[in-house]
ZAMARGU-4260 file (C-alpha; in steps of 0.2 Angstrom, whole numbers, plus 5000, padded with zeros to 4 digits):
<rodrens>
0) 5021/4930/4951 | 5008/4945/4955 | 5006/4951/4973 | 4993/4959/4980 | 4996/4967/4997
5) 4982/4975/5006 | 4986/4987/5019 | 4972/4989/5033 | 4985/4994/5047 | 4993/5013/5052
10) 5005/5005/5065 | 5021/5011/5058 | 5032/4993/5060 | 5018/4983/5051 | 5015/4996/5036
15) 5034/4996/5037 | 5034/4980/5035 | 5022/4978/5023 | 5030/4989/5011 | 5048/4980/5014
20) 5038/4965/5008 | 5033/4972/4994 | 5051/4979/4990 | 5058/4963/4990 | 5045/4953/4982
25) 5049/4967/4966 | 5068/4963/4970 | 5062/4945/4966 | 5054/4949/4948 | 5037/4949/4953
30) 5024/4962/4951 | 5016/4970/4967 | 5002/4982/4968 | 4996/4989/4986 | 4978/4995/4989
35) 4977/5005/5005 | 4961/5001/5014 | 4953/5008/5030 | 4966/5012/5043 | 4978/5008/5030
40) 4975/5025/5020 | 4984/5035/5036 | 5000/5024/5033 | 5003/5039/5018 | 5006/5051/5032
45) 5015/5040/5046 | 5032/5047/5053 | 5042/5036/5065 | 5060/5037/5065 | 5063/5017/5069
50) 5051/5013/5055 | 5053/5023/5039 | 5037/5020/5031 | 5040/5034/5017 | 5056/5027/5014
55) 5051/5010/5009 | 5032/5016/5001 | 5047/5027/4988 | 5058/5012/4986 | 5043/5004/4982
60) 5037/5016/4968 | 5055/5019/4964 | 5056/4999/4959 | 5038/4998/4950 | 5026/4995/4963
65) 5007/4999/4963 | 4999/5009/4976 | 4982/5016/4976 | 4973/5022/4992 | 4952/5020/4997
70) 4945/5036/4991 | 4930/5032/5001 | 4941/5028/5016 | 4952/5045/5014 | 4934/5053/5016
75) 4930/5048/5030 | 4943/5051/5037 | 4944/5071/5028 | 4960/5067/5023 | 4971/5074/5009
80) 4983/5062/5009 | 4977/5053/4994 | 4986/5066/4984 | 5003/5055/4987 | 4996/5042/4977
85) 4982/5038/4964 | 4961/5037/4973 | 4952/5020/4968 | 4936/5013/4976 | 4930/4994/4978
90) 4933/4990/4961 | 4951/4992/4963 | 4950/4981/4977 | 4943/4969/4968 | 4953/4971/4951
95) 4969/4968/4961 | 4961/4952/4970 | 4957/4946/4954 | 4972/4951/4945 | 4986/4945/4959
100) 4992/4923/4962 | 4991/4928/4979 | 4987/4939/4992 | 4994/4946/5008 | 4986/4958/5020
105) 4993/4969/5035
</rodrens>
């Protein structure tokens, strides 16, 4: 199957969350691309010692996942953070709605 997971949340349990999600469902043969859209482009620079959002967005990567961040979205918000992982726009968004059997969103 192909999962898409779109991230509009920085609260650290629910990116957590939705990155543990995607770990699993890579763990279960599927293939899972995030796209990191409003709030959701913060969630690159989140630190919180109960919820180890770094440590499940590298597991991710480390097991094939997708991830690419709102460039418009990182804009406005002046941030650099889009370095950590690739830049798309609306047509990424729509590429992975189209692309993915279903899709989840936190």
């Amino acid at each position: 199957m192909r999962v898409g997971i779109v991230v509009y949340s920085n609260d650290p349990e629910t990116v957590w969350n939705a990155f543990r999600f995607g770990v699993f469902s890579l763990a279960q043969g599927d293939e899972v691309k995030v796209f990191l859209l409003g709030k959701g482009v913060e969630s690159l620079g989140i630190e919180n010692e109960k919820f180890n959002v770094r440590e499940q967005m590298k597991l991710f990567k480390e097991n094939g996942g997708e991830v690419v961040a709102c460039g418009v979205c990182l804009e406005v918000r002046n941030s650099k953070e889009g370095a950590a992982c690739p830049v798309g726009s609306m047509n990424d968004l729509y590429e992975l709605v189209s692309w993915a059997d279903k899709v989840v969103s936190f």
